[in-house]
C-alpha positions as CSV (number, residue, x, y, z in Angstrom):
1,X,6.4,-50.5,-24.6
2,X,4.0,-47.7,-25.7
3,X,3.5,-45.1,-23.0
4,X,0.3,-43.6,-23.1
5,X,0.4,-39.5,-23.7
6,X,-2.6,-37.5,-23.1
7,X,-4.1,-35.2,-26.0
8,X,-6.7,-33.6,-24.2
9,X,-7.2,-32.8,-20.7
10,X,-10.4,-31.2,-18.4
11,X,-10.4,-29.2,-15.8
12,X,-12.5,-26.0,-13.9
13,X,-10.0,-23.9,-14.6
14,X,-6.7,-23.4,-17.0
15,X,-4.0,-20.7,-15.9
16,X,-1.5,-19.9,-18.7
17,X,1.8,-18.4,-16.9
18,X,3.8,-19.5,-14.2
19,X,4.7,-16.7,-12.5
20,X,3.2,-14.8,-9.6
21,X,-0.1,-14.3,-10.3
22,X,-0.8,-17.7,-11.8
23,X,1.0,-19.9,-9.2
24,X,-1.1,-17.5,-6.5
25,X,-4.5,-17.7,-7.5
26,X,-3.4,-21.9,-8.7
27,X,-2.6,-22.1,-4.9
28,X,-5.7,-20.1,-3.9
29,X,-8.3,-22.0,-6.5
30,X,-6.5,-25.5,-5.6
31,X,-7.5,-24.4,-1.7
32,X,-10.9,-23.8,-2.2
33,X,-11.5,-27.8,-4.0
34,X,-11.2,-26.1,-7.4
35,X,-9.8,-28.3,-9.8
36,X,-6.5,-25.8,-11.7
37,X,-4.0,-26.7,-14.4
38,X,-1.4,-24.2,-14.4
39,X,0.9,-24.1,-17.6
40,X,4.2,-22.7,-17.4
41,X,6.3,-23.1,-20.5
42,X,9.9,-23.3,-18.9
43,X,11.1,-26.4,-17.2
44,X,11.9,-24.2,-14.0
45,X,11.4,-21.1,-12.3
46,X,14.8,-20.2,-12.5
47,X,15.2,-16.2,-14.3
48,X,17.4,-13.8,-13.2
49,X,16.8,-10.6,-12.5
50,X,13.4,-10.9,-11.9
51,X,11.0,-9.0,-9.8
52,X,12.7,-10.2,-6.1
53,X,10.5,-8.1,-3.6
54,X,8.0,-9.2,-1.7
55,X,6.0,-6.3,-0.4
56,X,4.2,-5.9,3.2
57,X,0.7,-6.1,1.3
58,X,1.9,-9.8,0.1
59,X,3.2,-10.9,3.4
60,X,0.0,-10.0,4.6
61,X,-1.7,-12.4,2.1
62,X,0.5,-15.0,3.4
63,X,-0.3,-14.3,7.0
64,X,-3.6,-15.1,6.1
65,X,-3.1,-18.1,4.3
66,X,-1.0,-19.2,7.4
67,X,2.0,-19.2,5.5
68,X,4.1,-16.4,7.0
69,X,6.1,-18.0,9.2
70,X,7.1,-20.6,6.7
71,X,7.9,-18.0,4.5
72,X,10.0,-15.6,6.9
73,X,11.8,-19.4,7.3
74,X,13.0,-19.3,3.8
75,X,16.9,-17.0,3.1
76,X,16.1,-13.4,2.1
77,X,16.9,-9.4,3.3
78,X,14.6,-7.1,4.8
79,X,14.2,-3.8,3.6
80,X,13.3,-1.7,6.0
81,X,14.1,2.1,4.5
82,X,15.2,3.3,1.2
83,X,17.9,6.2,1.1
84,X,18.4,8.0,-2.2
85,X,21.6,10.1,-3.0
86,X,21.5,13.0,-4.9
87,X,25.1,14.2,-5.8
88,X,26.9,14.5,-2.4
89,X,23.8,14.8,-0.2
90,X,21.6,11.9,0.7
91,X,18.2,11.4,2.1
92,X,16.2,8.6,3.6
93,X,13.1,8.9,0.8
94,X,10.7,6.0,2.1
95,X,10.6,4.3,5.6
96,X,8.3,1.3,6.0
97,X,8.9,0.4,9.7
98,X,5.3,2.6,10.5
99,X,3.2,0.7,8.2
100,X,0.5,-1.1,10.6
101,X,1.7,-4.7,9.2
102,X,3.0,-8.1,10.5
103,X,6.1,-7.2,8.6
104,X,7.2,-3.5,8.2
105,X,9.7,-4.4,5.3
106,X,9.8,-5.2,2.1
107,X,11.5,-9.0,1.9
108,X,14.3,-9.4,-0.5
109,X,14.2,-12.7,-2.4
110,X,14.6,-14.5,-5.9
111,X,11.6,-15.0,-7.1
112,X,12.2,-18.9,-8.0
113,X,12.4,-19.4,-4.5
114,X,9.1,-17.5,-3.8
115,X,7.2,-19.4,-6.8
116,X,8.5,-22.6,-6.1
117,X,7.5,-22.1,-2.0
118,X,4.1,-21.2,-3.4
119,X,4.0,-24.5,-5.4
120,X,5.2,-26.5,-2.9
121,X,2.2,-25.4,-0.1
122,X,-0.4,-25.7,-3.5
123,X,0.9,-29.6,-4.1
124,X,-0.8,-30.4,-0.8
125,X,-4.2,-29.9,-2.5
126,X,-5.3,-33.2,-5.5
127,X,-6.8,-30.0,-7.2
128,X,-3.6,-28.1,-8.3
129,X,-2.1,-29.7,-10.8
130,X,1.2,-27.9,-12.7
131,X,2.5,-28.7,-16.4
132,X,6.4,-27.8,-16.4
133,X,7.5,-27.1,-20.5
134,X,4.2,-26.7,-21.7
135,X,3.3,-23.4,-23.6
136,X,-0.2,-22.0,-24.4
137,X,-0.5,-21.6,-27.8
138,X,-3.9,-21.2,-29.0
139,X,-7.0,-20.6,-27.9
140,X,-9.7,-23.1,-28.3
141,X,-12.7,-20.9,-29.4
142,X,-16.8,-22.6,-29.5
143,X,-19.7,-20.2,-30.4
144,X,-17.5,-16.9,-29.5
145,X,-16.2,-18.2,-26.3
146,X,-13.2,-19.2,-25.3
147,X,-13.4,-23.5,-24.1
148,X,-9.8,-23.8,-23.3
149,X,-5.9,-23.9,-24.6
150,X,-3.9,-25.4,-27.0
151,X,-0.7,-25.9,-25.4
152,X,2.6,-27.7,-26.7
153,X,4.4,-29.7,-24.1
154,X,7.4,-32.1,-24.1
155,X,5.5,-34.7,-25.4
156,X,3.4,-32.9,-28.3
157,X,0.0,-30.5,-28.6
158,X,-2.3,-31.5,-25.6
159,X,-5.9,-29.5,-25.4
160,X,-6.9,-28.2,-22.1
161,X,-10.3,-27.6,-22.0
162,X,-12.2,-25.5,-18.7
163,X,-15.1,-23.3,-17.5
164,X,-12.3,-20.5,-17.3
165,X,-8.6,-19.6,-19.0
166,X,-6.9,-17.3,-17.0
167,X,-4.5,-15.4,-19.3
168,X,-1.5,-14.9,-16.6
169,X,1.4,-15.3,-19.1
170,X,3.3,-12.0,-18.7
171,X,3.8,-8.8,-20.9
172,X,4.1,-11.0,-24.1
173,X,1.1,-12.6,-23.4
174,X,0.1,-15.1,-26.0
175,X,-2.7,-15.9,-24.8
176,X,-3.9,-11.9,-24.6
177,X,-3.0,-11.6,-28.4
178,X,-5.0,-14.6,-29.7
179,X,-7.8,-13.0,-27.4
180,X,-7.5,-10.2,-29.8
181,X,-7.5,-7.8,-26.5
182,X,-6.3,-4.5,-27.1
183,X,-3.8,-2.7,-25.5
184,X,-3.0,0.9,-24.2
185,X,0.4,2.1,-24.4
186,X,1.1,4.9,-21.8
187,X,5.0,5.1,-23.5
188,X,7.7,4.5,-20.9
189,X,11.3,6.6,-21.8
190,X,13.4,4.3,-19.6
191,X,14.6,1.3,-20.3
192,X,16.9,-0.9,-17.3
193,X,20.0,-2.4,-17.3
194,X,20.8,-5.2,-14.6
195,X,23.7,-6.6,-13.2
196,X,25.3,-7.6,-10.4
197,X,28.3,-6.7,-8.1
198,X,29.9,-7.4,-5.1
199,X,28.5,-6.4,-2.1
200,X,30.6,-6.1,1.7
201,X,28.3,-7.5,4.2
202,X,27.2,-5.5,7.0
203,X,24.2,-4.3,9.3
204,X,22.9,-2.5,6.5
205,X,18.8,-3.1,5.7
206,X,18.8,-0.7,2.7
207,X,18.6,-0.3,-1.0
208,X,19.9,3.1,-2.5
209,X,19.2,5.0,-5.3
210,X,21.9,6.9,-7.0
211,X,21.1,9.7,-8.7
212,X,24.3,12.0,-10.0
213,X,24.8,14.2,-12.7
214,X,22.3,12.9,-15.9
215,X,23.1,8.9,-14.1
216,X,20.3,7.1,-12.3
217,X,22.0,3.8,-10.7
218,X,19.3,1.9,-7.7
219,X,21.3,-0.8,-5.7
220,X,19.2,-3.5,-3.9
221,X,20.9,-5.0,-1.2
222,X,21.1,-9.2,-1.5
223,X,23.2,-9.2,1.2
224,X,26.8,-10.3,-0.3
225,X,25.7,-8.6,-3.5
226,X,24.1,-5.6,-4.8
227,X,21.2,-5.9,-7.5
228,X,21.6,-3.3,-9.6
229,X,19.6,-1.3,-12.1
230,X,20.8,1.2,-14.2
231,X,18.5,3.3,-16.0
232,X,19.0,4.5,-19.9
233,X,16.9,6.5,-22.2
234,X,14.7,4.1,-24.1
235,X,16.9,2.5,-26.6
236,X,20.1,4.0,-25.5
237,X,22.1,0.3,-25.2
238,X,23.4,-0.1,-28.3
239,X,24.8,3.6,-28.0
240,X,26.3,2.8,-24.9
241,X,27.8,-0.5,-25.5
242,X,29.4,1.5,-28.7
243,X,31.1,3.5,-26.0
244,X,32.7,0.5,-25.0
245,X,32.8,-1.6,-21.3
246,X,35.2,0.6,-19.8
247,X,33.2,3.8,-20.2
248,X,30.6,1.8,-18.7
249,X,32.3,0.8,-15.8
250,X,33.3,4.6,-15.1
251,X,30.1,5.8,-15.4
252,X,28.7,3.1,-12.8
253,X,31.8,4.3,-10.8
254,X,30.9,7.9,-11.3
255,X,27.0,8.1,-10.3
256,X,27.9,5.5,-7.3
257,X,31.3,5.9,-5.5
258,X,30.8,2.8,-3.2
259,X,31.0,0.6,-6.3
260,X,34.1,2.0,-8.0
261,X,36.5,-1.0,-6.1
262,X,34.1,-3.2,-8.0
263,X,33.2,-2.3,-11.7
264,X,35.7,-4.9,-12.9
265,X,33.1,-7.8,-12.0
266,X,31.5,-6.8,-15.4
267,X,33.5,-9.0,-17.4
268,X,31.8,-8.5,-20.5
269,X,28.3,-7.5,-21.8
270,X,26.5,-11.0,-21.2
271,X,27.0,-10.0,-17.0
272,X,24.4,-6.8,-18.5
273,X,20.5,-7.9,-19.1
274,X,18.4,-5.6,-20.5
275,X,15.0,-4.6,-19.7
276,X,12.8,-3.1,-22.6
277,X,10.6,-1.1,-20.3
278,X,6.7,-1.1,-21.1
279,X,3.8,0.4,-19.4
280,X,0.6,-0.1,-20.6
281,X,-2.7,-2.0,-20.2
282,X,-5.9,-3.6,-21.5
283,X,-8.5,-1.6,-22.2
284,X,-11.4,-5.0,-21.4
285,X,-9.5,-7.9,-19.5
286,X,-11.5,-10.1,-20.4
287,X,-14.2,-11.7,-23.4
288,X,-16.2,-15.0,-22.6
289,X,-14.4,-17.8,-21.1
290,X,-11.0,-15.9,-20.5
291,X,-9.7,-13.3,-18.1
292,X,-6.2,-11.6,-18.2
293,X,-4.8,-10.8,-14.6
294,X,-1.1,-10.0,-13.7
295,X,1.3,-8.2,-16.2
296,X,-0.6,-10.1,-19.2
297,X,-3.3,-6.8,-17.9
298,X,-1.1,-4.2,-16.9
299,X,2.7,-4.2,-17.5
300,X,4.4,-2.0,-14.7
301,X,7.8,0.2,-14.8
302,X,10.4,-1.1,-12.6
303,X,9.5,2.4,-10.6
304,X,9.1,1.0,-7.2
305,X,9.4,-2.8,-7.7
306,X,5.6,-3.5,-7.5
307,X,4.8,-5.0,-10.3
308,X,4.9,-8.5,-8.3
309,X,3.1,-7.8,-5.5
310,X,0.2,-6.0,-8.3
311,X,0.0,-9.3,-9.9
312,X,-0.2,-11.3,-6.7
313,X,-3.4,-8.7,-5.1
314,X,-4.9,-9.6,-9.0
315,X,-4.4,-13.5,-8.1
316,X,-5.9,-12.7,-4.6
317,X,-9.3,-10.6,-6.1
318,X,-9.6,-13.1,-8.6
319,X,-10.0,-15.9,-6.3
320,X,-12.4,-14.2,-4.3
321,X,-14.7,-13.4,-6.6
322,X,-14.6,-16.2,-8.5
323,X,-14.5,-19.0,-5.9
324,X,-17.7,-18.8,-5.0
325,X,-19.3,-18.1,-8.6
326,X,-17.2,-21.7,-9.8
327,X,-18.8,-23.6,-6.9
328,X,-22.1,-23.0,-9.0
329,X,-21.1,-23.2,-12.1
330,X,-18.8,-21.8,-15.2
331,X,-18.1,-17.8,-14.7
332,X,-19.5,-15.1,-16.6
333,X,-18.9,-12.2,-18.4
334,X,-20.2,-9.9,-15.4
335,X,-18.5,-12.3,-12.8
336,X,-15.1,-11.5,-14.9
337,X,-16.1,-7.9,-15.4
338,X,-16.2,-7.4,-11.7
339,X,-12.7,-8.7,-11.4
340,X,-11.3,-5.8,-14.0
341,X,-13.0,-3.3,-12.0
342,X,-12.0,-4.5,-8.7
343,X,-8.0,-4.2,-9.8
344,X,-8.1,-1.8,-12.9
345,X,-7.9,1.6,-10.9
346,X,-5.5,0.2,-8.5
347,X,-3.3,-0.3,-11.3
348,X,-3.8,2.6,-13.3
349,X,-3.4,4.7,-10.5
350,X,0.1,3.2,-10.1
351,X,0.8,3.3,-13.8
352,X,-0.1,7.6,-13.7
353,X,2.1,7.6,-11.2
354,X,4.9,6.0,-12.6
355,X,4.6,7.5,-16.0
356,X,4.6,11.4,-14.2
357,X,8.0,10.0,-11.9
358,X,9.2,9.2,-15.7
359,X,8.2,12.5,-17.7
360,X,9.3,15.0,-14.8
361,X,12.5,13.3,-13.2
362,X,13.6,10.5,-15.5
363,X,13.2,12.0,-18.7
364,X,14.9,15.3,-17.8
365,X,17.8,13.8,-16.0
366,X,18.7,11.0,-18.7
367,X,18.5,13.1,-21.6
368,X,20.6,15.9,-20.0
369,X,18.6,18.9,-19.5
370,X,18.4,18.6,-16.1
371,X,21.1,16.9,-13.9
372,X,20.6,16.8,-10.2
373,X,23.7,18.1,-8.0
374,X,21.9,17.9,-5.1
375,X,18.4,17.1,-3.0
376,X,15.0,17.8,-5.5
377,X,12.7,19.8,-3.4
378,X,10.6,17.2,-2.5
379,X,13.4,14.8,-1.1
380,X,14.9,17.7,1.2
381,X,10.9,17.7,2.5
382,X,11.2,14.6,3.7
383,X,14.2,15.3,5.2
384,X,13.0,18.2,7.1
385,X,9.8,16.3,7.9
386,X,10.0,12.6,8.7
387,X,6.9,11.7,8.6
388,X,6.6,12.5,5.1
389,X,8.8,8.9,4.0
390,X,5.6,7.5,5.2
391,X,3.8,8.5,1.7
392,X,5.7,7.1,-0.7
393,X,6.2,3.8,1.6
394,X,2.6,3.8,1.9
395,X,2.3,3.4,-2.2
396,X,5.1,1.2,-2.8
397,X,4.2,-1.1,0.4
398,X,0.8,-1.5,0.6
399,X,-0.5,-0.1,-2.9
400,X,-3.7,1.5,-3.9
401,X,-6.2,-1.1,-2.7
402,X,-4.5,-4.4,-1.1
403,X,-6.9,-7.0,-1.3
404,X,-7.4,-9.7,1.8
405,X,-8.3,-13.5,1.2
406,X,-11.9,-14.2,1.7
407,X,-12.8,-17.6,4.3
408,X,-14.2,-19.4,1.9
């Protein structure tokens, strides 16, 4: 029997990218009675290591969207403070328990489970539609504006043609490079290495940062395992898998004492991922028909774990802007032009301030010429006054400008 396969497809609007800023302004778009097709190219959500925090600033979207408590349902950690150690001395650096929030923490969860709760409230609305294994390819270009996607999927090219393509498909965007958008690169010296290692339970609602010697080494706590990230001078790996796995293991040992029982989980390389660092962003987000939001607009640093909840408050301006322009008709260039400057200076303001935490603490310290024995000035401030943690859990929390979801 022949099965019928479709080969072209119509819709309002076409979201290329699965992850959080996609999924979130599918859900929000798919709320409003907007008909969405969502295209994300991997047949689940599964990736690990991942962007896992949650922020207050998206909890608050959720509380809005009446989703909190559904959310707060689902496994995860609360972090309530982060403590950095500096040598022998250690500091609490950021405390997030004064933010004026429903929830003063940051939540601690993969991010498959946080996309695939997202997707599971959207499925309630006919409107949402999502296409597992299908990949934008192409861009399908009439008159110098942009009518839709050429997408592979599972069963061959389909054509998804819409009012609007939202380019949400990550730092590689495909769909940003067929746009011919052009990119700033602010330079990043880091690059990350994850991995995971045991972690003893107990009534501990912290993440650490190690930083010891010319070692940087952040532990995130996932309760019966720490999340780790250790930071390398940009294209340091091969050098240090050269070294071998057992000078590795030493030097995790080294910058963080409470892991040395533990090294010997790294089995090999494969338990190491690497993450090529990148900060940059478009210079326009947009041309006729198409709109980048998300890391497809603004790669972050790993500085501060905000590049989720960026994307999401993208996803969130987004939808209010252009929910009620698609209830009239096909956005604009000015209607997508408002979006970039609604969330461009949000995000560049994060990105100067992750590039100057890179030149004048990161770059020194990996490549040696300055190695921290004990608390930087501007830690032992916060030690001597409290209130100062509230800064930097201010930035990381709640960001530049968090957005709020519109009635609509």
């Amino acid at each position: 029997m022949n099965v019928a396969v479709d080969t072209s497809i119509s819709t309002r609007c076409c979201i290329a990218g699965g992850g959080p800023a996609g999924i979130m302004l599918g859900f929000l778009l798919a709320r409003a009675g907007i008909p969405v097709v969502v295209l994300e190219k991997w047949r689940d959500f599964f990736r690990d290591f991942r962007g896992d925090t949650i922020h207050p600033s998206t909890m608050e979207v959720l509380r809005e969207l009446d989703l909190l408590d559904d959310f707060l349902a689902l496994p995860h950690n609360e972090t309530r403070q982060i403590a950095g150690y500096f040598g022998t001395e250690s500091a609490i650096v950021g405390d997030f328990t004064h933010l004026p929030v429903a929830c003063p923490f940051i939540a601690l969860i993969p991010q498959w489970d946080f996309l695939n709760f997202i997707v599971e409230k959207a499925k309630a609305y006919p409107n949402f539609h999502l296409r597992m294994e299908t990949a934008a390819t192409d861009l399908i270009v009439e008159d110098g504006v942009v009518k839709g996607v050429r997408a592979t999927a599972p069963t061959g090219e389909v054509d998804i043609r819409a009012d609007l393509v939202i380019g949400a498909d990550g730092r590689h965007s495909t769909v940003r490079d067929k746009a011919g958008l052009l990119l700033t690169d602010l330079g990043a010296p880091i690059d990350v290495l994850w991995f995971r290692l045991s972690r003893e339970k107990a009534p501990n609602e912290q993440s650490f940062g190690y930083v010891n010697g010319d070692k940087f080494l952040v532990l995130i706590n996932r309760d019966s395992y720490w999340q780790c990230a250790y930071l390398i001078a940009k294209g340091a790996f091969e050098n240090i898998k050269t070294r071998g796995l057992d000078a590795f293991r030493a030097d995790v040992a080294r910058t963080a004492p409470v892991l040395a029982h533990v090294t010997s989980e790294i089995k090999d390389w494969e338990d190491v991922k690497l993450l090529s660092v990148a900060v940059n962003h478009l210079r326009q987000w947009y041309r006729p028909g198409l709109l980048c939001i998300g890391d497809a607009a603004h790669a972050m640093s790993p500085v501060g774990g905000v590049g989720i909840n960026l994307a999401i408050q993208d996803a969130v301006a987004a939808a209010n802007i252009l929910i009620p322009v698609f209830r009239k008709g096909a956005p604009q260039v000015d209607d997508l032009a408002r979006v970039q400057a609604r969330r461009a200076s949000p995000a560049l303001r994060t990105q100067k301030l992750q590039v100057f935490i890179h030149t004048r603490l990161m770059r020194p310290v990996l490549s040696g010429r300055y190695q921290v024995r004990g608390l930087p000035w501007f830690v032992r401030l916060s030690k001597w006054l409290p209130f100062m943690r509230r800064i930097p859990a201010r930035v990381i929390g709640m960001g530049f400008r968090p957005e709020h979801v519109e009635k609509t």
